[in-house]
Every structure is written in C-alpha cells, then in structure tokens.
MIBA-115901 format. One line per 5 residues: number of its first residue (from 1); for each residue y, x, z of N, C-alpha, C. Coordinates in steps of 0.001 Angstrom, whole numbers, always signed. Example, Ala and Ser with C-alpha at 12.3 -4.5 7.8 and 13.67 -1.06 7.14 Angstrom:
2
1) -5690:+13190:+7800:-4500:+12300:+7800:-3300:+13200:+7800  -2250:+12850:+7080:-1060:+13670:+7140:+30:+12900:+7870 $
***
This chain:
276
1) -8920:-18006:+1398:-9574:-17307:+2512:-10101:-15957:+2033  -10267:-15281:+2912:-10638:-13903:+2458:-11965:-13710:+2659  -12684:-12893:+1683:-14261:-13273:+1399:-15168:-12334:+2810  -14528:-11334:+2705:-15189:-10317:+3957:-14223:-10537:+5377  -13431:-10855:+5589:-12866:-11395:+6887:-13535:-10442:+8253 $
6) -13169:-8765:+8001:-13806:-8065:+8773:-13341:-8083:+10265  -13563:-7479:+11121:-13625:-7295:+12485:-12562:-6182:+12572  -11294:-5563:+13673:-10855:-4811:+13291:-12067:-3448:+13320  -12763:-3656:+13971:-13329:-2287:+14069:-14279:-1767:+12672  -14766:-2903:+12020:-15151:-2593:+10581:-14287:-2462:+9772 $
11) -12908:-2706:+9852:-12047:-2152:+8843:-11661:-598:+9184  -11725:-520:+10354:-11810:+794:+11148:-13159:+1997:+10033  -13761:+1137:+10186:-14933:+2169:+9598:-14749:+2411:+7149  -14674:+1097:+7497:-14175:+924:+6013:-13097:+1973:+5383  -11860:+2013:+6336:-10823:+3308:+5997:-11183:+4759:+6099 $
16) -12386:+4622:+7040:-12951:+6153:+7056:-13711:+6569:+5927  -14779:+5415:+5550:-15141:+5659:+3619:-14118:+6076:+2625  -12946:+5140:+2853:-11762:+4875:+1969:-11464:+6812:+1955  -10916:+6886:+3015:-10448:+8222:+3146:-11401:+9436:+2349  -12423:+9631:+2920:-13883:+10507:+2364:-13574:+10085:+598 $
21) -13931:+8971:+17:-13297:+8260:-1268:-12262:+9343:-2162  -10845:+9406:-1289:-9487:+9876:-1758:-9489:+11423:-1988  -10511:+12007:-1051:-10300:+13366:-1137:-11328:+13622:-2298  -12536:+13105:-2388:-12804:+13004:-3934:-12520:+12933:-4867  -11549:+11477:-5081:-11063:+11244:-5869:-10330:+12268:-6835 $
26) -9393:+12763:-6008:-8418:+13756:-6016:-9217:+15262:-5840  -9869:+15651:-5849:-10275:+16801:-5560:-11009:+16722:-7392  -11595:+15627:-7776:-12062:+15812:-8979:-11098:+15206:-9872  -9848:+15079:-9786:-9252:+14587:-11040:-8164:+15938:-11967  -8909:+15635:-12995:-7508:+16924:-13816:-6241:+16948:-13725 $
31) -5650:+16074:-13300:-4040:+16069:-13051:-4033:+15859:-11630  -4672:+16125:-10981:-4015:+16191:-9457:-4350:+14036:-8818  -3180:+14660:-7916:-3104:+13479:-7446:-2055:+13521:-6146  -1685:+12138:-4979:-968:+12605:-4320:-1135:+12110:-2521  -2330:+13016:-2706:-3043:+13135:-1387:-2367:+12582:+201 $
36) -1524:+13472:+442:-653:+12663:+1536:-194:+11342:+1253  +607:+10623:+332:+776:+9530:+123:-774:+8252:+401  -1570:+8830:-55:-2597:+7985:-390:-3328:+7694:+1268  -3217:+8358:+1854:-3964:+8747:+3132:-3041:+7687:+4321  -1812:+8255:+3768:-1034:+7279:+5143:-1373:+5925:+4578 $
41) -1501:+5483:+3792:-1812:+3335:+3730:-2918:+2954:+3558  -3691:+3839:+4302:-5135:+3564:+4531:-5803:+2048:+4989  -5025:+2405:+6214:-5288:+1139:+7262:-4290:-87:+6731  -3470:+57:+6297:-2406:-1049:+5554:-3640:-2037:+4567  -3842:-1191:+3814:-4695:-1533:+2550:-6107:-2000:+2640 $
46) -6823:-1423:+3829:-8101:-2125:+4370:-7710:-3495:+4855  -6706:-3703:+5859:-6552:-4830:+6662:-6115:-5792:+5395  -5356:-5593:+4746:-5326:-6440:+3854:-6833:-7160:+2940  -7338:-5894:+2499:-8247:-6504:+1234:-9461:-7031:+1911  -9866:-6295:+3461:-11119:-6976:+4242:-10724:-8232:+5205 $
51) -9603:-8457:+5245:-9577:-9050:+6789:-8456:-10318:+6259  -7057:-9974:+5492:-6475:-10795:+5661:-5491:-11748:+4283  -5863:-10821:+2826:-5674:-11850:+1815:-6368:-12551:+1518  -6136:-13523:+1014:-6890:-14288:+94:-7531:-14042:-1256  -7667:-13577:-1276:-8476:-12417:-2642:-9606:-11852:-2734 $
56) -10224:-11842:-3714:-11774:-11094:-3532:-11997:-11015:-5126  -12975:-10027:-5459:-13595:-9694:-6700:-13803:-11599:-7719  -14157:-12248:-6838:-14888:-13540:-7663:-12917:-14474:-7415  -11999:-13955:-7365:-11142:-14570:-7531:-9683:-14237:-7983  -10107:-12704:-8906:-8989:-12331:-9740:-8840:-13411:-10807 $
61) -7423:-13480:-10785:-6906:-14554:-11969:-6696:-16082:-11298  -7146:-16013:-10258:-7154:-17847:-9471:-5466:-17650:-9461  -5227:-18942:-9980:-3794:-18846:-9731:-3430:-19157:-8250  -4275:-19558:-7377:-4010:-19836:-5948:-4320:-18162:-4892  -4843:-16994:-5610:-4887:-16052:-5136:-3645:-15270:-4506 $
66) -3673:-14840:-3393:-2929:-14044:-2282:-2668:-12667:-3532  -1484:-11960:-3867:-817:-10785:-5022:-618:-10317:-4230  -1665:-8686:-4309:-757:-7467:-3821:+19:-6527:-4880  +1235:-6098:-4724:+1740:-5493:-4918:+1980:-3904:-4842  +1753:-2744:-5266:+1727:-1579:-5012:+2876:-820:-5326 $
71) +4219:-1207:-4705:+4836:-632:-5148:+5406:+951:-5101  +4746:+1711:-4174:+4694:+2810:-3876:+3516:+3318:-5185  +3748:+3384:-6181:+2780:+3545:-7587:+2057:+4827:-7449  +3014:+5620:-6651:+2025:+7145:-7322:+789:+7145:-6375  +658:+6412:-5134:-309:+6239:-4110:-1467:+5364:-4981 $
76) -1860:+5564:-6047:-2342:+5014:-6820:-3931:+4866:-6185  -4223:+5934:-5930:-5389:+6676:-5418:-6085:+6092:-4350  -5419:+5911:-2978:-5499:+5154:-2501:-6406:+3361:-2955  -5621:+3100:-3172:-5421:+1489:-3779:-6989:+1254:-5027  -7190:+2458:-6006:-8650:+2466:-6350:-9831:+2546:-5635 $
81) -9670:+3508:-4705:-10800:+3484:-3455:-10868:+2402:-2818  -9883:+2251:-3018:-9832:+531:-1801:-10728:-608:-2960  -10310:-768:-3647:-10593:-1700:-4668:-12143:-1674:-5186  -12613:-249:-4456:-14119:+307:-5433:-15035:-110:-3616  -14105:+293:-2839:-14958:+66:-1739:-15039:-2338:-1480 $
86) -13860:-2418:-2084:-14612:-4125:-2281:-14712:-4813:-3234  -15298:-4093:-4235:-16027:-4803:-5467:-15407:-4817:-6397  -14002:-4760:-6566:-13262:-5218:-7552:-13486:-4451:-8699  -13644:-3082:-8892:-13653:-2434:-9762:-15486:-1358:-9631  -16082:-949:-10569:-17371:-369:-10178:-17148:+1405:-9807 $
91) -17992:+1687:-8526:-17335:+2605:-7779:-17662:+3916:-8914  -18695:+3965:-10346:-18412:+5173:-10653:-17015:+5343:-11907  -16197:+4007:-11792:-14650:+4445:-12219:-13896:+5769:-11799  -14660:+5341:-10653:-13717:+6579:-9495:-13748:+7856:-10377  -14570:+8224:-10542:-14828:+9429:-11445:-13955:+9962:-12455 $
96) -13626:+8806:-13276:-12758:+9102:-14331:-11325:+8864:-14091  -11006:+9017:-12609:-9648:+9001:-12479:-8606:+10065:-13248  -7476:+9248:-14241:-6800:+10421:-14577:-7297:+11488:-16035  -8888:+10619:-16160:-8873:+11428:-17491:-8617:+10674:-18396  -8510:+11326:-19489:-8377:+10420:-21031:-8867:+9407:-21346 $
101) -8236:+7946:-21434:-8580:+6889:-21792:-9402:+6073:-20828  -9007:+6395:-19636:-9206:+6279:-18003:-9093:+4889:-17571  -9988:+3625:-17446:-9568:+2878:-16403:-8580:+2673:-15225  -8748:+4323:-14953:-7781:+4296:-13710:-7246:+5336:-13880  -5523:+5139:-14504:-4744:+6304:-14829:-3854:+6289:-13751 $
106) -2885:+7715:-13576:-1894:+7943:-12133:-1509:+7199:-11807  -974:+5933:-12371:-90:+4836:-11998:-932:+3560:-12113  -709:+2588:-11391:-1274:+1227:-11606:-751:+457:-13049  -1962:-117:-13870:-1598:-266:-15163:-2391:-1809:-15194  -1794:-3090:-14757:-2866:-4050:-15086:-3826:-4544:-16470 $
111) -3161:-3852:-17574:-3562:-4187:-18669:-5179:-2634:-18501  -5446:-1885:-18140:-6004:-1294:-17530:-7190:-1598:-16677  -6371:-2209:-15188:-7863:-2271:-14139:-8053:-3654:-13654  -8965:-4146:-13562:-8763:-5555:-13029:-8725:-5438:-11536  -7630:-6235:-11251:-6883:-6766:-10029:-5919:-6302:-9943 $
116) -5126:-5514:-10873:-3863:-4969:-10511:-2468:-6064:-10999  -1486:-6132:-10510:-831:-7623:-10691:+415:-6888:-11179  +921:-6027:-11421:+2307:-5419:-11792:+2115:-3841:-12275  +2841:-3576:-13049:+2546:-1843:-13699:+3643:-1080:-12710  +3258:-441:-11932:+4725:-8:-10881:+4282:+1909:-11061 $
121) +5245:+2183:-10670:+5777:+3708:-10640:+6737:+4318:-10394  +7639:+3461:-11516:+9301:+3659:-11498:+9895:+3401:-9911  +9890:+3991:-8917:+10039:+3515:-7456:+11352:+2532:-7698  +11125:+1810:-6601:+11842:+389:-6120:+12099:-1015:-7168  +10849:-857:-8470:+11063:-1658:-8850:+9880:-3243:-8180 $
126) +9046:-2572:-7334:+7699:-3548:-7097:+8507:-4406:-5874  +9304:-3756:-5629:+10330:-5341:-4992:+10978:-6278:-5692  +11892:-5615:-6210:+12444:-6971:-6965:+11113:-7846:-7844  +10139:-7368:-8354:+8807:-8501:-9252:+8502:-9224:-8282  +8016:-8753:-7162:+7305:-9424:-6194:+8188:-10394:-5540 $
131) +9991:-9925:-5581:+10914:-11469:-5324:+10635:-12758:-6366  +10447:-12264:-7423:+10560:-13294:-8538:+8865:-13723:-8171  +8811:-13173:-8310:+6358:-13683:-8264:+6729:-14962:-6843  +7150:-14393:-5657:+7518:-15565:-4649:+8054:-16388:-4458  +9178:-16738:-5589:+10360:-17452:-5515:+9307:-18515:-6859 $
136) +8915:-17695:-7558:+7962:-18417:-8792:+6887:-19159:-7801  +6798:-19095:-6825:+5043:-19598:-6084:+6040:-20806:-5520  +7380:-20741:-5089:+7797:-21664:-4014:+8054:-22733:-4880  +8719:-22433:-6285:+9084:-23255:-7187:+7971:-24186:-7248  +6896:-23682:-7746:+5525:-24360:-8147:+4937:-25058:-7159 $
141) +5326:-25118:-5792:+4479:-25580:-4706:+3404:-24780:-4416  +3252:-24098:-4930:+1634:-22985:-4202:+2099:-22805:-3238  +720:-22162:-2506:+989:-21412:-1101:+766:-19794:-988  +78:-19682:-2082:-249:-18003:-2330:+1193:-17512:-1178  +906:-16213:-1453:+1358:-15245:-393:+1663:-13606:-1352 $
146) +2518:-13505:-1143:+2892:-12222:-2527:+3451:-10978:-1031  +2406:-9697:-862:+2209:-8860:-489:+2555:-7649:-1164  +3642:-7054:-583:+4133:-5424:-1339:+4450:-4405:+8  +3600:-2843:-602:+3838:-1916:+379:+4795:-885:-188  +5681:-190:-53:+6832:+475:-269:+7078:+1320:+205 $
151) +6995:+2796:+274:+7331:+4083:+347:+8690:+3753:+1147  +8702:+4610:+2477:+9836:+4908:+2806:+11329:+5579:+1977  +10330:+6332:+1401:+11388:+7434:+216:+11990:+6474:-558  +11273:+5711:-1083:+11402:+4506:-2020:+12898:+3658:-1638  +13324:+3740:-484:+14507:+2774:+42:+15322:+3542:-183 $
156) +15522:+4716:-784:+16798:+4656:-1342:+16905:+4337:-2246  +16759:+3655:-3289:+16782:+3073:-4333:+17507:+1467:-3810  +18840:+1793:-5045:+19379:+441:-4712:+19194:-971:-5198  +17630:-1096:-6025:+17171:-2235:-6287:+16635:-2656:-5127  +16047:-2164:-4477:+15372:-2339:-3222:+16433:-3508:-2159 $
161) +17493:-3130:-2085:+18618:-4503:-1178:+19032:-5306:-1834  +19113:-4858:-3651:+19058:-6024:-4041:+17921:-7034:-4111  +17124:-6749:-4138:+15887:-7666:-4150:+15964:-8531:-2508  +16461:-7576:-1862:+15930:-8001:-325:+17149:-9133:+368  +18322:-9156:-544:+19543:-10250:-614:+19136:-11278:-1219 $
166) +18056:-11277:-2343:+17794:-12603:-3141:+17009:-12958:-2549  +15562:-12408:-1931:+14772:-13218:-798:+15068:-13804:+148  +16372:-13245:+659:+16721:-14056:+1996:+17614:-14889:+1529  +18377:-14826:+460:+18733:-16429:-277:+17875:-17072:-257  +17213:-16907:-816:+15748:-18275:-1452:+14501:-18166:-840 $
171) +14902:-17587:+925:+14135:-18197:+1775:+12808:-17913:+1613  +12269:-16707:+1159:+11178:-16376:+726:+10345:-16191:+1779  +9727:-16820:+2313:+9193:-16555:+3973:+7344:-16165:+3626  +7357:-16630:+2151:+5898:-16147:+1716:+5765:-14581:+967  +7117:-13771:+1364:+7189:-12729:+942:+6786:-11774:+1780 $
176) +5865:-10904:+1924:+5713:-9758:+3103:+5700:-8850:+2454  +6667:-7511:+3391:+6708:-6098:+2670:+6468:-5242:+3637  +5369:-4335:+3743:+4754:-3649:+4665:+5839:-1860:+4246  +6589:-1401:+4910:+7155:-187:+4502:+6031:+664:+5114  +5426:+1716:+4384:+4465:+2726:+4770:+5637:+4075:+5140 $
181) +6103:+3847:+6635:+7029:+4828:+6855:+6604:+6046:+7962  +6463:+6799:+6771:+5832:+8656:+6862:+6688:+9296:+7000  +7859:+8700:+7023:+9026:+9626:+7453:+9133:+11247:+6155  +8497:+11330:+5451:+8259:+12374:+4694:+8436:+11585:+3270  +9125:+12093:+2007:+9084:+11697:+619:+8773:+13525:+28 $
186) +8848:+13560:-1698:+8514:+14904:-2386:+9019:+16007:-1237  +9998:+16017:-1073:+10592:+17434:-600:+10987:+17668:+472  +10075:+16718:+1302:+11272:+17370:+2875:+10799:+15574:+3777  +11186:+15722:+4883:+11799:+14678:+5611:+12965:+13608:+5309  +12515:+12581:+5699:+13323:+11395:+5239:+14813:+11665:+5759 $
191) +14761:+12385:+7203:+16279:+12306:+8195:+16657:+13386:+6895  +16158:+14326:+6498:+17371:+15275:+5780:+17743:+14762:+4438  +16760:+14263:+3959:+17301:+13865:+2391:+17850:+12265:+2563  +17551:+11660:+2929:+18593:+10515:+2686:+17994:+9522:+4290  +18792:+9719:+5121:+18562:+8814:+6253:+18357:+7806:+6411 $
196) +17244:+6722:+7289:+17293:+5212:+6835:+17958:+4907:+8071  +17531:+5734:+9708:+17896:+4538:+10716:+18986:+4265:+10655  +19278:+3216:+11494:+18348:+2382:+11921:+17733:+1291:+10973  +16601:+1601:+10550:+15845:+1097:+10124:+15307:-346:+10264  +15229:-1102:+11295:+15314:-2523:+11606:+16451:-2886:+11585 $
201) +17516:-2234:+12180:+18736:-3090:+11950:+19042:-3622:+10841  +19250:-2618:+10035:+18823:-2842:+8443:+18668:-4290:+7547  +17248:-4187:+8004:+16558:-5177:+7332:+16713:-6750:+8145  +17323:-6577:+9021:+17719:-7798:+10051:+19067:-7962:+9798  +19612:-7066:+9253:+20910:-7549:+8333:+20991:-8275:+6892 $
206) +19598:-7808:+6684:+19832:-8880:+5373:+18861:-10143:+5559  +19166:-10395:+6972:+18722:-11812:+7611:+16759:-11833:+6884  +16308:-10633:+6992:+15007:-10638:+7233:+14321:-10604:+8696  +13063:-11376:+8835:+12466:-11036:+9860:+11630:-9708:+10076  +11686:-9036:+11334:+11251:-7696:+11134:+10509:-7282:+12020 $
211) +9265:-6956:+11969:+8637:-6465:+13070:+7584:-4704:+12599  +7448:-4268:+13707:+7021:-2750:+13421:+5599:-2297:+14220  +5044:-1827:+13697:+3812:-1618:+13943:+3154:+24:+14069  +2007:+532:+14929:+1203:+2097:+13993:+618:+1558:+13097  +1287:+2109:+11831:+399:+1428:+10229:-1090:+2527:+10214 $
216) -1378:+3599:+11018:-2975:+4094:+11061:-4091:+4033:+12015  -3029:+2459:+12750:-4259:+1698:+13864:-4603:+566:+13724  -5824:+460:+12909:-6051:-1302:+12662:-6120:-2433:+13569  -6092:-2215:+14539:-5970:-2979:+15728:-4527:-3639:+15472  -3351:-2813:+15487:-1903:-3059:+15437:-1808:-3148:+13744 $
221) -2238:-3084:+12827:-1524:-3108:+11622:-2347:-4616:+11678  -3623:-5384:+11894:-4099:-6588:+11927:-2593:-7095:+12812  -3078:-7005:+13931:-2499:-7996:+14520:-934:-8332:+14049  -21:-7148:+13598:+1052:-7388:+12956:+1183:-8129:+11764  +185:-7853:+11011:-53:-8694:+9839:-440:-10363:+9967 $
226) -1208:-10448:+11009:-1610:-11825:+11214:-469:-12740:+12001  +514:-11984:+12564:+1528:-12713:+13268:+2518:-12987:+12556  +2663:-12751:+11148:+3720:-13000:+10304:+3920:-14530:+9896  +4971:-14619:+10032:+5462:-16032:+10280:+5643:-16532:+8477  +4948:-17163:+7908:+5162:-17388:+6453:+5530:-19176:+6254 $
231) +6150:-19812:+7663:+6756:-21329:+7398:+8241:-21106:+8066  +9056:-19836:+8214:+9986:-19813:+9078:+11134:-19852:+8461  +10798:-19751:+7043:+12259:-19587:+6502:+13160:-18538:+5810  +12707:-17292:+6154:+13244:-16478:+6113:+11718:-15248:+5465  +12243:-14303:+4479:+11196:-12978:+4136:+10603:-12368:+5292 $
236) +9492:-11636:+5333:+8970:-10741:+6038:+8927:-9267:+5881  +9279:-8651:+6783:+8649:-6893:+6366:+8651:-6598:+7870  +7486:-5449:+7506:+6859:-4955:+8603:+6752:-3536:+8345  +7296:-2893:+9344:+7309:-731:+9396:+6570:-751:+9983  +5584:+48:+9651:+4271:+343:+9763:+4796:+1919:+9918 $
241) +4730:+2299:+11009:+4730:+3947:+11414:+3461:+4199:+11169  +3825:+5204:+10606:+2661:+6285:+9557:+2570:+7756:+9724  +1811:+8321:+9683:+1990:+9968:+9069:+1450:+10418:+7637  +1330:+10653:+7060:+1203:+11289:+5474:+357:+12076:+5372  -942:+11919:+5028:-1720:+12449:+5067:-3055:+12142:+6496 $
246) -2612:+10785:+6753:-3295:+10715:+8045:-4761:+10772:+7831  -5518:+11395:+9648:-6673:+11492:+9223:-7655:+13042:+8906  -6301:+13604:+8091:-7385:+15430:+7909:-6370:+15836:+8183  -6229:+16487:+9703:-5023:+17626:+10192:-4825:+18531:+9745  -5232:+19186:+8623:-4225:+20061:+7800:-3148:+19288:+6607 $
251) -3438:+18160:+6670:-2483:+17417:+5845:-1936:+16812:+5852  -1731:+15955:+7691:-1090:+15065:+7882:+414:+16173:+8202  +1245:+15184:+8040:+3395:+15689:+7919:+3053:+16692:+7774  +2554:+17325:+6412:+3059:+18431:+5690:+3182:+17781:+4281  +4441:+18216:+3994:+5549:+17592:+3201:+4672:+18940:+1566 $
256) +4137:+19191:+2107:+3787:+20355:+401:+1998:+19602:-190  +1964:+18535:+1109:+719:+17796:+91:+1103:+16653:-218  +2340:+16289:-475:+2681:+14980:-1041:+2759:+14767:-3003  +1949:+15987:-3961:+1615:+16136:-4614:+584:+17089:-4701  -63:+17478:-3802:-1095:+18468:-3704:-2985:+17728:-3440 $
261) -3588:+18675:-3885:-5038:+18097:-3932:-6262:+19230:-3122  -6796:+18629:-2445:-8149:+19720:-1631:-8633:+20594:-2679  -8882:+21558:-2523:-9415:+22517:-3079:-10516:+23363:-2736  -11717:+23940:-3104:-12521:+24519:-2556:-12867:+24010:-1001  -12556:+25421:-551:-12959:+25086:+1311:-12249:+23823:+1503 $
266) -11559:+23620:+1201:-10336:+22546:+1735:-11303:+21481:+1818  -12128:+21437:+450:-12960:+19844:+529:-13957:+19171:+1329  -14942:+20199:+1952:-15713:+20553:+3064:-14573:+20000:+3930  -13613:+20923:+4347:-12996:+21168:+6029:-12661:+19101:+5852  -12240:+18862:+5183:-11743:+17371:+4685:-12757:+16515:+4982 $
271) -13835:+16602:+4476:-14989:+15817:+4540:-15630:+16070:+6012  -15937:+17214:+6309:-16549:+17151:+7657:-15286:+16526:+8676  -14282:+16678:+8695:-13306:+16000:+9019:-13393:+14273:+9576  -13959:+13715:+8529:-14059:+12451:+8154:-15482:+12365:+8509  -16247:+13304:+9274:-17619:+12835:+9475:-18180:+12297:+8260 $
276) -18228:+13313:+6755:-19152:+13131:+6079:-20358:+13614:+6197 $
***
C-alpha cells in the first residue's frame, strides 16, 4: 500500500513544489541539467510515489515493494525532487546535484541514492531490466508491480520492441510502461526525426494493452494509472500526452531547453510562474 495515498488534488499541489524544486535544482547545478525533460513527468511521478505504488521511504529494500524504473535517465532531476519531496532522500541533497562526489549525479546511480532500482542512461535499456525484474516477480510468486517511464525519443531504440515481444510472451501483465510523450527529443520534433504514429497501433501489435492519457493532468494520469489491468494477461503501457517543459511557458515545446537551465531573470520569471 502506498504510505501517503494522496487525493488527486494534493498531488496536484505536490507537482507544483516538485516543479519550483527542478528549476532550482538545475539553476544551481555546475553541469547543467535537462529542464524540459524533467518538467514534462511531473504529474507521472507524483501520482505514482503519493497516490499509487507501493513504496515509501520505511520500505526501500522490502522485497514485496512496487520498482520504479527511470528509464528516461537524463530526466534525472525530476525523479530527485520527487524523491526529496517524499522522504526518501534528505531535501538538502538537492544541493549537491551534479557536484563532485554527489549523491545525486546526472544519471540515476543506485549504488549512489537510496531508492533507485537500476543505473539507466544509456536510452532504451530500462525496458528490457524492468522485463526481466517482472518476469523475475512472476517466477517467484510476488505480486510487486515493476513501473517504467520512457522518453518518447527513447523508442527508437531497437531494444525497446525487443523487450516489449518478451513481455507479451511471458504475459507480463504486472509490467506498466508510462511513455512520457512530448513529442520533442535533443533536436527537433519527434514527426521529423524519427516518426512513431501510429503510436497505439504499435504497441497493440505487440499484443500489449494500451491506453492514453494528459500525462500533466493528475486527475487523468491517476485515473489511467489506477485502471490498469495487472490480472489480464497481457503487459501494460500507457501514453501519457505531455509537453516538455510543462508548467513555465517559456519552456514548454521548445526543443532548445531539452538540455538547457534557467538563468538569471529566467529564475524569478520560473518561480513566480509556479507561484513561488
């Protein structure tokens, strides 16, 4: 069970900390960070850690604990704020994001931060672990629940169908993969650099169940999440329509802050933004 089991409208408020959080984060780290990424899986990442895994600070390491997965790695940023806003990690880590000998370096490092369950970066590899982590839970009889979010950009990578052919072999129905689709990767739009639609068809071809959601309205990213069918037989993923950077309108779908960080005025216009 999940320890804070929020309301959607307090996860509502929770992502607005989260957010205020990221532009900090990133506004004080020496290597940057990757602001748009981090912003669109806001609401993904609240609904999860307040409302609907099984996980909490007093139950890293339970082998019966609900695994999230981050496989979109460089959104790193994100995923610490989240983690500092529910206990898991102490919020003045935040600080030392990215510096030398850092708790919390660019990429998720479990030997590093506690609660992190896989070292991901290398894009499209946090699918295929998270097949084996589920197929490992079904073997064992657990019921855990193995949770991964995945960069649109990220699907072109052809580990990614392979992973998503072996789940729907082995019936992984305790598998859910939330795609954070921003339609935007590094350089451009998804339609010009490598096209996905149709995008459900897709994934309903490789005899997954598929349903789609606004991944920056907790109302709809809950309720999508809670309707996932995990005795049916078959994997889960859920497109979560996104924008990149959601939240501070100078940064949402602009494709030049998907490695970029607030600066000066920027941090103000950001924060008052967010009703700091």
């Amino acid at each position: 069970m999940n320890p804070y089991q929020l309301t959607p409208e307090s996860i509502s408020q929770k992502a607005r900390a989260v957010r205020r959080r990221i532009i900090r984060l990133n506004s004080e780290s020496p290597a940057g960070g990757h602001t748009g990424a981090d912003l669109s899986q806001v609401e993904i990442l609240c609904a999860l850690y307040f409302r609907v895994m099984n996980t909490g600070p007093d139950q890293v390491g339970d082998p019966e604990r609900d695994i999230y997965i981050q496989s979109k790695g460089h959104a790193v940023g994100c995923y610490y704020c989240v983690l500092a806003e529910a206990g898991f990690i102490p919020e003045h880590w935040l600080k030392t994001y990215q510096h030398s000998d850092s708790r919390l370096p660019g990429h998720p490092v479990r030997q590093k931060t506690p609660a992190i369950e896989l070292n991901t970066g290398a894009l499209g590899h946090g699918l295929p672990v998270a097949v084996g982590m589920a197929l490992a839970a079904k073997m064992s009889g657990s019921t855990k629940r193995v949770f991964v979010v995945c960069g649109d950009g990220e699907l072109a990578e052809g580990s990614i169908y392979e992973a998503a052919l072996c789940a729907a072999k082995y019936k992984l129905d305790n598998l859910i993969v939330i795609i954070d689709h921003n339609k935007l990767q590094l350089a451009g739009l998804i339609k010009d650099i490598m096209p996905l639609d149709p995008l459900p068809d897709k994934w309903k071809a490789f005899n997954w169940s598929v349903s789609e959601c606004n991944g920056n309205d907790t109302n709809s990213v809950v309720s999508a999440l809670e309707a996932v069918d995990c005795s049916g037989g078959v994997p889960n993923v859920i497109i979560a329509h996104t924008k990149k950077g959601a939240g501070v309108s100078f940064i949402e779908d602009q494709p030049a802050w998907h490695h970029r960080v607030p600066k000066g005025e920027e941090i103000e216009l950001a924060l008052a933004e967010l009703g700091d």
